[in-house]
TORDREN-354045 format. One record per residue: x, y, z of N, C-alpha, C in turn. Coordinates in steps of 0.1 Angstrom, whole numbers, padded with zeros to 4 digits, always signed. Example, Ala and Ser with C-alpha at 12.3 -4.5 7.8 and 13.67 -1.06 7.14 Angstrom:
! TORDREN-354045
+0132-0057+0078+0123-0045+0078+0132-0033+0078/+0128-0022+0071+0137-0011+0071+0129+0000+0079/
END
This chain:
! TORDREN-354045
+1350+0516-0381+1342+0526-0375+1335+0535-0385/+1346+0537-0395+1338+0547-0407+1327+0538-0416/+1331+0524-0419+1317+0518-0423+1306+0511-0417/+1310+0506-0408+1305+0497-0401+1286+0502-0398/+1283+0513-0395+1275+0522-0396+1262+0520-0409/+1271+0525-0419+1265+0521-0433+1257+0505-0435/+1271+0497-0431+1265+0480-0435+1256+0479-0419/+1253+0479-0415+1243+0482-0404+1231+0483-0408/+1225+0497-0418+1218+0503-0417+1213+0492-0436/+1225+0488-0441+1222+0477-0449+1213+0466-0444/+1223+0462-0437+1216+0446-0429+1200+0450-0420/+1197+0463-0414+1190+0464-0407+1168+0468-0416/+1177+0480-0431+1169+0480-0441+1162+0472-0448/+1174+0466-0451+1170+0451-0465+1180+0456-0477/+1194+0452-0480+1202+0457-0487+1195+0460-0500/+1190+0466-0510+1190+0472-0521+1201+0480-0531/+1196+0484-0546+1210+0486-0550+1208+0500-0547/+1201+0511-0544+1203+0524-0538+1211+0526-0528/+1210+0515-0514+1217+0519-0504+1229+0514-0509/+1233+0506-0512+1248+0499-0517+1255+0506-0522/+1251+0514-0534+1256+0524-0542+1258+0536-0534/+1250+0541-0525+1256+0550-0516+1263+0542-0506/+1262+0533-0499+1275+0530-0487+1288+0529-0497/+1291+0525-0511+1299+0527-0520+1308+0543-0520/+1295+0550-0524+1301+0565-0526+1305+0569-0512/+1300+0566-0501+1306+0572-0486+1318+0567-0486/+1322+0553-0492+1337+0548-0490+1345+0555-0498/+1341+0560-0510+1348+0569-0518+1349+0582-0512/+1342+0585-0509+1338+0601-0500+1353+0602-0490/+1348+0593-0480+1358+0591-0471+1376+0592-0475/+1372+0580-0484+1391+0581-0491+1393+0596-0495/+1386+0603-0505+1387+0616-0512+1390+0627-0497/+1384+0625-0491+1384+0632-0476+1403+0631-0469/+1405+0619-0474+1413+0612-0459+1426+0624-0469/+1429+0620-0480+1434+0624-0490+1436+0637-0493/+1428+0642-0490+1426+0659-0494+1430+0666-0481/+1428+0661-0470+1433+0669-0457+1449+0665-0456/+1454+0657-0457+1469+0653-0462+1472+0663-0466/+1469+0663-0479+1472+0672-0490+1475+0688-0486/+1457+0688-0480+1463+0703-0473+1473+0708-0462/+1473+0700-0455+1487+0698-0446+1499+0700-0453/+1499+0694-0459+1510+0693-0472+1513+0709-0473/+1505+0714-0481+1507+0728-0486+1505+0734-0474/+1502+0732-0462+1502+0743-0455+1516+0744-0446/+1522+0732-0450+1533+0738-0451+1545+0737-0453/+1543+0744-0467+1551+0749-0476+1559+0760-0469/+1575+0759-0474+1583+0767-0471+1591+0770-0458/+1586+0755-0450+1590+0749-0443+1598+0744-0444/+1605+0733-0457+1611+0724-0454+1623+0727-0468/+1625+0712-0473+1630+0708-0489+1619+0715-0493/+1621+0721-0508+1612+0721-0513+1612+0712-0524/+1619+0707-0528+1621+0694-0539+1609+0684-0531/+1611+0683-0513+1602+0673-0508+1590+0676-0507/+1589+0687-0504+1576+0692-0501+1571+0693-0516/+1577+0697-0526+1567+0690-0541+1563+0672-0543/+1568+0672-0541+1569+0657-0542+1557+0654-0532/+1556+0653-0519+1550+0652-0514+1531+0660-0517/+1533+0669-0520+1519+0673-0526+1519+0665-0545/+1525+0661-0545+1525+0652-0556+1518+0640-0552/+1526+0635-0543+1518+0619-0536+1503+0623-0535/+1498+0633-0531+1488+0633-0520+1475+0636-0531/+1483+0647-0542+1473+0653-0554+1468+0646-0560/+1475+0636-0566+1472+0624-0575+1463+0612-0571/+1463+0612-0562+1449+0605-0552+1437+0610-0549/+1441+0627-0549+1426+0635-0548+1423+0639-0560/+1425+0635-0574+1423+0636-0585+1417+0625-0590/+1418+0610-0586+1414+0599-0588+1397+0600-0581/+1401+0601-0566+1393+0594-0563+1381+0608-0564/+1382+0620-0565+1375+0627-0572+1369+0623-0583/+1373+0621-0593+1370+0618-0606+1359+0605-0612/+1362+0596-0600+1359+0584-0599+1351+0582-0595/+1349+0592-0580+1335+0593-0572+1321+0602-0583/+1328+0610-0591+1317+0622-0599+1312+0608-0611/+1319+0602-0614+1314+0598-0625+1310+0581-0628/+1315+0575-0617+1308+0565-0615+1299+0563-0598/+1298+0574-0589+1293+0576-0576+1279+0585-0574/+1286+0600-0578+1277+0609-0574+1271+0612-0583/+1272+0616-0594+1264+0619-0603+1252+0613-0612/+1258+0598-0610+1249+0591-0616+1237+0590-0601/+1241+0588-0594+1236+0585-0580+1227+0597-0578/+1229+0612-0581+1219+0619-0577+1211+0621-0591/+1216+0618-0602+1203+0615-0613+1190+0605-0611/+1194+0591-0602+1187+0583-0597+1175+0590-0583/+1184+0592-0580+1176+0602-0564+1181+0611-0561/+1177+0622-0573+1179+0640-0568+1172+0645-0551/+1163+0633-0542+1167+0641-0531+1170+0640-0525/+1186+0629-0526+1193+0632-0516+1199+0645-0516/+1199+0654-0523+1205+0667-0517+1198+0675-0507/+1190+0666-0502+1186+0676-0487+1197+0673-0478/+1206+0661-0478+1215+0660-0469+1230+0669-0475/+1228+0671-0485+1243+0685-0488+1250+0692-0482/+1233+0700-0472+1241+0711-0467+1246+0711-0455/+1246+0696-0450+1252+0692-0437+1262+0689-0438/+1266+0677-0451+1280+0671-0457+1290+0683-0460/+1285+0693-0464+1289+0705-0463+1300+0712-0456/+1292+0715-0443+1292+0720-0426+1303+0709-0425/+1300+0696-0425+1310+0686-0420+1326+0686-0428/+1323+0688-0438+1338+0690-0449+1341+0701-0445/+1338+0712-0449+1350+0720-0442+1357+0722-0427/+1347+0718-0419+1354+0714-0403+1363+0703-0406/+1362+0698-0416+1375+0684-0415+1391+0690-0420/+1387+0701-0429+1393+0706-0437+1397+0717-0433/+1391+0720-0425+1396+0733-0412+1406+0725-0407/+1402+0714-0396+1412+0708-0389+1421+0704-0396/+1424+0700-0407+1437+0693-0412+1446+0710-0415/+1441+0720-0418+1447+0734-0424+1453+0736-0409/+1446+0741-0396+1454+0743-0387+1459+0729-0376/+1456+0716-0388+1463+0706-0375+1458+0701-0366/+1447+0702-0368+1439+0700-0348+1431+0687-0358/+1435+0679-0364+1425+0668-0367+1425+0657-0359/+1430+0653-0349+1429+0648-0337+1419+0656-0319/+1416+0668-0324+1410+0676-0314+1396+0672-0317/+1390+0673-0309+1374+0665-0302+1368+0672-0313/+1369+0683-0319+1358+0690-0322+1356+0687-0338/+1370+0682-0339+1376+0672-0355+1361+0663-0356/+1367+0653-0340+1364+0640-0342+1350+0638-0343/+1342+0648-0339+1332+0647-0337+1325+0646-0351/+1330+0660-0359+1325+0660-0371+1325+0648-0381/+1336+0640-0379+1341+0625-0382+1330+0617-0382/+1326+0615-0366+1316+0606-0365+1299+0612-0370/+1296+0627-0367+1284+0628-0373+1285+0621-0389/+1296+0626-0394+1297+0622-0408+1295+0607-0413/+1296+0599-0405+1299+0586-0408+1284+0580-0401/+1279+0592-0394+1266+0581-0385+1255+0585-0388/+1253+0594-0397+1243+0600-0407+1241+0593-0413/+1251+0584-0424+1250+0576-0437+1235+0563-0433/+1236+0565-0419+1220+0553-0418+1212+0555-0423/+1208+0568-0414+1193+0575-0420+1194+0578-0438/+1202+0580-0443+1204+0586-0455+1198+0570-0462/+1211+0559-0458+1205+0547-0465+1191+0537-0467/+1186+0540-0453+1173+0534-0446+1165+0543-0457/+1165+0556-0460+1156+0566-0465+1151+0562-0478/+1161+0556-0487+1163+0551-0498+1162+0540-0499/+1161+0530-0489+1157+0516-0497+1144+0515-0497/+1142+0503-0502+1124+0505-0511+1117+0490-0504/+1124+0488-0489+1123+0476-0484+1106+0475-0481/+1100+0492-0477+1087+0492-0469+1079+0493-0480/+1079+0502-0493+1075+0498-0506+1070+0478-0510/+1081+0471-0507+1082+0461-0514+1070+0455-0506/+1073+0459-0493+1061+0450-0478+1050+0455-0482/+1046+0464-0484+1033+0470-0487+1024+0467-0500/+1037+0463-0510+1029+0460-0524+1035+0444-0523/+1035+0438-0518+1037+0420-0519+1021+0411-0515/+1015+0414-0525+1002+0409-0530+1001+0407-0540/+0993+0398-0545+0986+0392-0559+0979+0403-0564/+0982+0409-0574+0973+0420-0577+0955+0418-0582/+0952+0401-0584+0942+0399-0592+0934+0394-0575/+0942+0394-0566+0934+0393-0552+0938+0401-0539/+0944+0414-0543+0947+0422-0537+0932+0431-0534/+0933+0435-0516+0917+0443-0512+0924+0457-0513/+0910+0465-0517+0910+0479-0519+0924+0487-0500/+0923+0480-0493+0928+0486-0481+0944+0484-0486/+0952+0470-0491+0959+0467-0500+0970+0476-0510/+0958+0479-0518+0957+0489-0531+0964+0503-0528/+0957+0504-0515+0957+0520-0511+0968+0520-0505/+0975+0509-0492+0985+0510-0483+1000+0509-0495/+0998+0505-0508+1005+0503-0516+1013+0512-0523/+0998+0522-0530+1000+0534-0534+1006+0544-0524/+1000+0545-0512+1005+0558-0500+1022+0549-0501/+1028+0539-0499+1039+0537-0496+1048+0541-0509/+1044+0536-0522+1047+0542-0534+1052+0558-0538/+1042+0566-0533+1041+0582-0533+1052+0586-0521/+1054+0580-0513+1061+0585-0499+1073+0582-0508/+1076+0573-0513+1093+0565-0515+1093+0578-0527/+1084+0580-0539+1090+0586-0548+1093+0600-0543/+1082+0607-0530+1089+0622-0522+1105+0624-0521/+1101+0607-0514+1120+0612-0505+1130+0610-0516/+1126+0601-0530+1140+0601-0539+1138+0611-0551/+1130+0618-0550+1126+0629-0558+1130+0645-0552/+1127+0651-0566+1128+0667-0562+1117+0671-0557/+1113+0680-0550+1099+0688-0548+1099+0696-0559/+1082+0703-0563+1081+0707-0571+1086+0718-0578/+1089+0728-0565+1094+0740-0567+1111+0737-0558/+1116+0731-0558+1129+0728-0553+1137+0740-0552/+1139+0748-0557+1147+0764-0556+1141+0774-0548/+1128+0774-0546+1120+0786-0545+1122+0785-0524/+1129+0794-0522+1131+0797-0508+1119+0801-0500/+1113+0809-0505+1100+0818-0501+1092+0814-0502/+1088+0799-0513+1075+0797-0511+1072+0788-0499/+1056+0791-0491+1051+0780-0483+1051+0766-0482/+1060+0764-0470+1062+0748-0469+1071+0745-0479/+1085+0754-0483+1098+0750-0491+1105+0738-0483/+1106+0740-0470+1116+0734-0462+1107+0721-0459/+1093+0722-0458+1087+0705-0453+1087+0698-0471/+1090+0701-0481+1088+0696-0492+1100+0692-0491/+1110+0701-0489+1127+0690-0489+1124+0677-0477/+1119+0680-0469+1117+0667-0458+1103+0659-0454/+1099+0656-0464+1088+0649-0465+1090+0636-0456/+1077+0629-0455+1075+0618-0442+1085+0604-0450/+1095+0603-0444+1105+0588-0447+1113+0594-0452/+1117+0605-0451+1133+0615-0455+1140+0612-0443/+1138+0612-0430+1145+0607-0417+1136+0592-0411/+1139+0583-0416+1136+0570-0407+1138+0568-0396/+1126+0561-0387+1128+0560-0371+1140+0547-0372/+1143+0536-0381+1152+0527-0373+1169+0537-0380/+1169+0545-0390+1184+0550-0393+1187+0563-0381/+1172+0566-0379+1177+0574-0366+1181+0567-0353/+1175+0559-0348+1181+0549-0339+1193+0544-0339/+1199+0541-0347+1214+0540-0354+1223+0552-0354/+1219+0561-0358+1225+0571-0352+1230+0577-0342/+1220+0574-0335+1220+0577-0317+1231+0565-0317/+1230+0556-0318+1236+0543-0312+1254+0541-0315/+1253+0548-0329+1265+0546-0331+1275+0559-0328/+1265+0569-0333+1272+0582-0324+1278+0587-0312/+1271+0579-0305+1266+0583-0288+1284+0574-0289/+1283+0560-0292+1295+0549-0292+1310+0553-0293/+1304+0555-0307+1318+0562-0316+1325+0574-0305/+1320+0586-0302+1319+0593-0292+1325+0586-0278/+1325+0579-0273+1331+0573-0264+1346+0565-0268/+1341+0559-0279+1360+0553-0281+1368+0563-0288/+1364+0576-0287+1371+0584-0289+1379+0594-0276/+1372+0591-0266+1375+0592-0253+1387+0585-0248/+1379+0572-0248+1388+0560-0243+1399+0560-0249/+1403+0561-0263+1415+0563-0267+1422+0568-0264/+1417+0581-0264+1424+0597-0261+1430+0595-0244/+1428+0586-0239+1428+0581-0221+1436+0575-0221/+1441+0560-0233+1449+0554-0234+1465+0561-0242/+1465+0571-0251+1474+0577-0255+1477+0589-0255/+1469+0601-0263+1474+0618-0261+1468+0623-0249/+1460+0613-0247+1458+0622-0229+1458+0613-0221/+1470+0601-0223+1470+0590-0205+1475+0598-0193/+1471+0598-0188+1477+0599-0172+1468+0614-0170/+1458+0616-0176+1444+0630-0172+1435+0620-0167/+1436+0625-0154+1426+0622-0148+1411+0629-0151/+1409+0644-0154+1399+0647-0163+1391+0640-0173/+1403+0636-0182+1394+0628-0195+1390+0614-0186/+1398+0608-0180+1391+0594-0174+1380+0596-0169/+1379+0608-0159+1365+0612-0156+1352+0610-0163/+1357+0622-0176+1345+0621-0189+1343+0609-0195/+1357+0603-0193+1355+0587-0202+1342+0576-0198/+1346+0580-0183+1337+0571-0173+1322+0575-0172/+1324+0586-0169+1306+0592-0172+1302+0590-0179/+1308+0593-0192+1299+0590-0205+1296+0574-0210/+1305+0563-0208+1301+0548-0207+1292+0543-0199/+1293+0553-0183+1282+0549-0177+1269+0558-0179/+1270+0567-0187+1253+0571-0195+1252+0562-0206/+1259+0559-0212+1257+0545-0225+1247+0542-0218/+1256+0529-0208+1249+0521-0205+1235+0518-0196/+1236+0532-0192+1222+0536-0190+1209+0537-0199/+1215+0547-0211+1212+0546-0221+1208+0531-0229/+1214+0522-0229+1212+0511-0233+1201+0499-0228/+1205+0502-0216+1196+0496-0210+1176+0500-0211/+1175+0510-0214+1163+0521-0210+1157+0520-0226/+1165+0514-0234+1157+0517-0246+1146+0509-0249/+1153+0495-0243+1140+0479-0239+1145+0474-0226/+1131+0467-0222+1137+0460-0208+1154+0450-0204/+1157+0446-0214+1169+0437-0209+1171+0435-0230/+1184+0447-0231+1190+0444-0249+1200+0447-0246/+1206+0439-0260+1219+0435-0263+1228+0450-0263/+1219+0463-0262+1226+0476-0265+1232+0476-0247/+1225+0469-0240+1228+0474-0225+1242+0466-0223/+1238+0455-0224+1250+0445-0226+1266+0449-0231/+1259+0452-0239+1277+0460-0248+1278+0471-0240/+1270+0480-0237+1273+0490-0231+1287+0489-0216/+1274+0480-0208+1284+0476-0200+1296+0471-0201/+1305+0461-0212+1317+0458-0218+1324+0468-0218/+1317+0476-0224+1325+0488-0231+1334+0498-0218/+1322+0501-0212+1322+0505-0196+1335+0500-0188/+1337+0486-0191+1348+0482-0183+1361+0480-0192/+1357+0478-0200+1371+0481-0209+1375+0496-0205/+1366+0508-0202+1367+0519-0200+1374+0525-0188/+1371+0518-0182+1378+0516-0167+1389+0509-0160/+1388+0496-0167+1401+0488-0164+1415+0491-0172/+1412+0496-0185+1426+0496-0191+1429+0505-0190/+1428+0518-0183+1438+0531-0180+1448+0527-0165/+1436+0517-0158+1447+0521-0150+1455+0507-0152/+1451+0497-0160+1461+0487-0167+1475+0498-0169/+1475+0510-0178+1486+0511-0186+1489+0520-0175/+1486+0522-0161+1496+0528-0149+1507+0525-0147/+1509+0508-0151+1520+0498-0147+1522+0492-0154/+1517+0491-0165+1527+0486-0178+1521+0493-0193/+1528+0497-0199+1529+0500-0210+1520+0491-0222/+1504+0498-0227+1500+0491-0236+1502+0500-0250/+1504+0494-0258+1505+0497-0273+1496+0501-0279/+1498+0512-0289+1484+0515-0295+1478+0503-0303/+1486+0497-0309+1480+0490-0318+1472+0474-0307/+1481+0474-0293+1464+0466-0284+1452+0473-0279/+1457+0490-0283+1441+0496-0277+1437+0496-0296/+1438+0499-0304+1431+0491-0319+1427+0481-0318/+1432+0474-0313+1425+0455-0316+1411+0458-0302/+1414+0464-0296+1403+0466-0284+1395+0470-0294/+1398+0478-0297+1383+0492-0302+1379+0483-0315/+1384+0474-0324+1378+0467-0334+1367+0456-0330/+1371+0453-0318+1362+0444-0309+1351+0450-0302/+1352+0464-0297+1341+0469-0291+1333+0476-0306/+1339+0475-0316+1329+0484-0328+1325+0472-0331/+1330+0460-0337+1317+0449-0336+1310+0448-0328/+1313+0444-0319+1300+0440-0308+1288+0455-0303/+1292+0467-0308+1282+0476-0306+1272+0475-0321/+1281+0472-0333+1275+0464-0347+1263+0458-0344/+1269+0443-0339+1262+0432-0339+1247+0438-0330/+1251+0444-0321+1239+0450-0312+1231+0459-0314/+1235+0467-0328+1228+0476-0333+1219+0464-0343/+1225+0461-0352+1219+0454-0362+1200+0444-0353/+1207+0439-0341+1197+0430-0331+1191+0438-0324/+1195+0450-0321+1182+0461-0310+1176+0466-0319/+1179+0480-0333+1176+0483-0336+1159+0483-0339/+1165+0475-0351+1146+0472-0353+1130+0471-0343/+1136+0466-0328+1127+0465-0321+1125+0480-0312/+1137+0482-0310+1136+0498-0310+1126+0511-0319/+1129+0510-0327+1126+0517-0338+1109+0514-0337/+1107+0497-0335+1093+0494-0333+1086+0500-0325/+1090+0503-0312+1086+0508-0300+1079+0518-0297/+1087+0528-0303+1089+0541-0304+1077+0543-0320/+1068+0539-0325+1064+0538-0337+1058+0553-0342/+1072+0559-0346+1072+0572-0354+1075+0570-0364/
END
């Protein structure tokens, strides 16, 4: 669920070595993430227990957020934003999102909706970010013979040229808060792509629901409430799904999803399912919303021609 998103927005782009290198650093991101909220759990609580264990224990946890820190600055991010200093327009979100992760792990609630949510923005963002940065519409635009390339050619070449170096570049005055049009110069035209936005929605809206569904099958079985919300919201999917094109693969899964959403709560009324059969479910409904994103997407994105 945390990558699936990324290689999506690969397959859907035209993989390049920019997006790669970033769906790379998100995987590192993630581990450094998974690692560091441990960790702070760890220390938060201290003087709780052993303390021989509870050292030890922020030992295990430190020594991983030292690696994969180290690892991500110097073969991930750094080289990565020398290449394309503007991805730091997305910072100040990644930002917002880390410390709510990092909130929830300090007081414990990293299972509470408001966790999970930040989880999935985090992971459903990485589209747009990828799509932004490959050089796929670049390559379409300049794939002509230069010695019989027409002036219309030339020009659609250059305008796609100048747009790609905006979005992976600095603006002029990058620091200057006050000057006119600071904030459209961080977001110049192909900084948010119509198909990594579409992806977004698609896997957000998704993710979002098997986080429901879960929550229905174990910390909250037998709420009638959350079944409620579970059900509404699979049946706006699939509403959703269906409405984007006449008859896609997004409506299709939607519906699956829908009934997985419905039948297995009250499956586990009368017998006892296992988390690890509601995981093998949810690995099977994140593919197949995958496979559906990768095949709607693009015609989507067409449709809508923003």
């Amino acid at each position: 669920m945390v990558l699936l998103p990324s290689i999506a927005a690969l397959v859907v782009s035209g993989a390049d070595w920019r997006g790669v290198w970033l769906a790379a650093c998100w995987a590192l991101c993630y581990c450094l993430q998974f690692v560091l909220s441990r960790w702070i759990k760890v220390w938060r609580s201290s003087g709780t227990g052993n303390d021989r264990l509870h050292h030890n224990r922020l030992y295990r946890y430190g020594r991983p957020v030292i690696v994969y820190a180290v690892v991500l600055l110097i073969f991930g991010g750094i080289p990565l934003l020398l290449s394309a200093p503007g991805l730091l327009r997305w910072a100040p979100i990644y930002v917002v999102l880390l410390v709510v992760s990092l909130l929830a792990a300090y007081w414990k609630r990293e299972r509470s909706l408001w966790a999970n949510v930040a989880a999935i923005v985090a992971s459903c963002i990485m589209p747009v970010i990828i799509c932004s940065v490959g050089s796929a519409s670049v390559r379409g635009s300049c794939a002509f013979e230069t010695s019989h390339g027409t002036d219309e050619q030339f020009a659609a070449c250059a305008a796609a040229v100048e747009r790609y170096r905006l979005v992976i570049g600095l603006p002029d005055n990058p620091w200057r808060v006050a000057d006119a049009g600071f904030w459209r110069s961080w977001w110049p035209a192909g900084s948010v792509p119509t198909d990594g936005l579409v992806m977004f929605l698609v896997f957000a809206l998704t993710q979002f629901g098997s986080v429901l569904f879960v929550k229905t099958m174990i910390r909250e079985r037998g709420n009638r409430w959350y079944v409620a919300f579970s059900l509404l919201w699979h049946a706006s999917l699939t509403v959703f799904g269906f409405s984007c094109a006449s008859v896609t693969p997004l409506g299709w899964v939607a519906i699956v999803l829908l009934i997985r959403a419905a039948v297995m709560p009250v499956v586990a009324r009368y017998r006892k399912v296992k988390p690890l059969a509601v995981g093998m479910v949810e690995i099977v409904a994140s593919l197949l919303v995958f496979v559906a994103a990768v095949l709607t997407v693009p015609q989507v994105a067409g449709s809508l021609g923003l």
